[in-house]
C-alpha positions, 0 to 999 in steps of 0.5 A, spaced: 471 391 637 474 395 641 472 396 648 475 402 650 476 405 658 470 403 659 470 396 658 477 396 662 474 399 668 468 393 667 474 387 665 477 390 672 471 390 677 471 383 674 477 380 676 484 381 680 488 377 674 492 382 672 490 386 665 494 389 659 490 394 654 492 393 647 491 397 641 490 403 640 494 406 646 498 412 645 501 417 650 494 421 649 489 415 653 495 411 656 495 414 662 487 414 662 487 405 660 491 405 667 486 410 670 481 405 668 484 399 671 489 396 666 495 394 670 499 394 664 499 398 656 503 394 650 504 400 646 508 398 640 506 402 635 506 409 638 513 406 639 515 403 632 512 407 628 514 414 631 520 418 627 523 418 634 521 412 638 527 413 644 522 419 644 516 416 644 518 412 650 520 418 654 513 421 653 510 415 655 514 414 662 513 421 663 505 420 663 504 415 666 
């Protein structure tokens, strides 16, 4: 199941090995798994399954 903001930020307090957040990340929580502790966000699908990806990267990086 998925873990959420909050099992990143308790994954985090845990380990300095770096940490991706995977699934379900989009542009509306990417900035918020970062806040949480995550280092990176894999982001495939709001990227692939958008009408317009170059777009969709864009709105990421600017989040973030």
């Amino acid at each position: 199941p998925p873990l959420g903001l909050e099992g990143v930020a308790k994954i985090r307090a845990l380990t300095d090995l770096p940490l991706v957040g995977i699934g379900g990340i989009h542009v509306g929580n990417a900035r918020q798994v970062i806040q949480a502790g995550a280092d990176g966000i894999a982001v495939v699908s709001a990227i692939c399954s958008a009408a317009y990806p170059d777009e969709a990267v864009r709105a990421l990086l600017e989040t973030l």
